[in-house]
Structure formats: C-alpha cells, structure tokens
C-alpha positions in Angstrom: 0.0 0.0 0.0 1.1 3.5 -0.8 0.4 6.7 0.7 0.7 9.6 -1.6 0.8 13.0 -1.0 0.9 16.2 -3.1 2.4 19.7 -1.6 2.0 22.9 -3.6 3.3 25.9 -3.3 1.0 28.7 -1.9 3.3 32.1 -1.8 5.7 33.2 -0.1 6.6 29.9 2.7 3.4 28.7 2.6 2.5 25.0 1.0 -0.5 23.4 1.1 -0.9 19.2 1.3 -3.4 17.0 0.0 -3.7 14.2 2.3 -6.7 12.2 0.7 -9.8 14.5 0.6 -8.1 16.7 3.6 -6.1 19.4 3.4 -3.2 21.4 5.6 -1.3 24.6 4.9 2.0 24.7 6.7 4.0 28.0 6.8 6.8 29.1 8.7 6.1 32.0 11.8 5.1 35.2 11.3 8.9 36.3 12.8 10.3 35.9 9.5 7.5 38.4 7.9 5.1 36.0 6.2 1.9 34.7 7.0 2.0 32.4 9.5 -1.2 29.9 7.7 0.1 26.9 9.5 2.0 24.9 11.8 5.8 24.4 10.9 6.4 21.1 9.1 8.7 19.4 12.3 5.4 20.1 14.4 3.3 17.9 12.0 5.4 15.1 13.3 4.5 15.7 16.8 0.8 16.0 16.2 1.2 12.6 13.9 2.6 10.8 17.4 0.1 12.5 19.4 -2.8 11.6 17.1 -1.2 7.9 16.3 -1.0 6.8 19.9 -4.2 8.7 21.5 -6.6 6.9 18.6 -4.5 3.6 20.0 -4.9 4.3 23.6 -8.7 5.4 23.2 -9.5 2.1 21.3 -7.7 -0.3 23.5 -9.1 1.4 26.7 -12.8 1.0 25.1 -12.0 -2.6 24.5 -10.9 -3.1 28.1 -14.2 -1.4 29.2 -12.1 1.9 30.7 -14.3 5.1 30.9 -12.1 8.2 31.0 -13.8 11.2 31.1 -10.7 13.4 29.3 -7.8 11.9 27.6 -5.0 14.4 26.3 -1.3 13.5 25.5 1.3 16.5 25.4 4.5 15.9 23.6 7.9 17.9 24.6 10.3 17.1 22.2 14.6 18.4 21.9 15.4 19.8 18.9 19.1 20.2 17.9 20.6 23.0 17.8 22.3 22.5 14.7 21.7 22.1 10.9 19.9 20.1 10.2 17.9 20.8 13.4 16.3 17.3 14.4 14.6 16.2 16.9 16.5 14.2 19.3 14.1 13.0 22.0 10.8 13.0 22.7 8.6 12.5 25.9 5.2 11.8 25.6 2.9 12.8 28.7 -0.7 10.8 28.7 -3.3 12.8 31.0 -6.3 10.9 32.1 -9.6 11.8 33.8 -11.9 9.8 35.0 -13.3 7.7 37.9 -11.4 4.7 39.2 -8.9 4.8 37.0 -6.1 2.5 37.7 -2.2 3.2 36.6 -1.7 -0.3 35.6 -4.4 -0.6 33.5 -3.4 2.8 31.5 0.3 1.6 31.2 -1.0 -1.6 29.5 -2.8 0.1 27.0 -0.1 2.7 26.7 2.4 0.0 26.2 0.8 -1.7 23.6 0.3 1.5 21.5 4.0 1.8 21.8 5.4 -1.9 21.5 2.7 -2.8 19.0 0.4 -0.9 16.9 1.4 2.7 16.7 3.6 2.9 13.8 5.0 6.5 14.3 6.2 6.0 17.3 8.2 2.6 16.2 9.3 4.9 13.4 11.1 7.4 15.9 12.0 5.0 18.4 14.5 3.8 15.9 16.6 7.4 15.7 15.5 8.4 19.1 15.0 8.0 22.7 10.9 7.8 23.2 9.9 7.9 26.7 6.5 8.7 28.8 4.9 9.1 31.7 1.0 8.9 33.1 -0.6 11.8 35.0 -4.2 11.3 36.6 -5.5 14.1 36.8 -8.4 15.1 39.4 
C-alpha cells in the first residue's frame, strides 16, 4: 500500500498538502514576515505521534471497558541546535480523567500502543530516545 501526498506551493513559505480528501497549509512563523497559515512542518510530526497513539490508547481502553472522562497527551520534544535541526528525544505525557482509573491498566494500553500498533512512534523510536509518563489528573 502506498500513501501519496501532493504539496503545492501557496506564496511566499506557505504550501498546502493533499492528504486524501483533507487538506493542511504549513507556513513558517510570522517572525520571518510572512503569513504564518500553518503549523511548521517538524510540528506535524509531533501532532502525527500525538494523534497515532491517542486513537490507540482510546480504542484499547474501550476494548478493556475503561471510561475516561478526558484523555489528552502533550509531547515535549529536543530539537538540535544544529543544521539540520532534528529532533533528538521526545517525551510523551498521557493525562487521564476519569473515575477509578487504575495506573496499571493505563500503562498496559499505553504500552501496547508503543510496543505494537502505533507505527510513528516505532518509526522514531529507531533514531530516538521515546519515553513517557502517566498523569491522573483530578
């Protein structure tokens, strides 16, 4: 199976992807006097961990019959300083709310996202260090 993607050129630094039938602009900040239509390429790859793993966690949770009540996952990730800058770690925080919600439980589901079905995150765990960490949050 192939993924294909087309990116034109907008103006100035902005470009605009066709993803299927959806659509992103990315554009570099206003501090360099353009636009500022979208989010930097580099921060694409965060959201694509964030979104990869949260739709895993979410699904395996339902399966184990695990109500949260809000589910968020924050991504701080070290960017070389460098060129080319890179990232060259990322640590994924997974914030829960809910009642009863047990640690264990949310580590098993967070671990198989991780070890087994979220493919971004096995793509960076081979050039980087991946780590995370659970918050319940009241």
């Amino acid at each position: 199976m192939k993924h294909i993607v087309e990116t034109n050129w907008i103006g100035n630094m902005a470009f605009e992807s066709k993803l299927g039938d959806h659509k992103i602009m990315v554009d570099v900040n206003s501090e360099k006097g353009v636009d500022d239509k979208g989010p930097r390429p580099k921060e694409l790859l965060l959201s694509a961990l964030g979104g990869c793993t949260a739709m895993d966690v979410i699904s395996i949770l339902k399966k184990m019959r695990v109500e949260v009540d809000f589910f968020n996952v924050a991504i701080e990730a070290d960017l070389s300083e460098a060129h080319p800058k890179v990232y060259t770690k990322m640590h994924l925080i997974y914030q829960f709310k809910g009642n009863q919600l047990n640690e264990q439980t949310l580590k098993k589901a967070i671990d198989l996202s991780q070890d087994k079905y979220c493919g971004v995150s096995a793509m960076f765990r081979q050039i980087m260090e991946l780590t995370y960490e659970i918050q319940i949050l009241n």
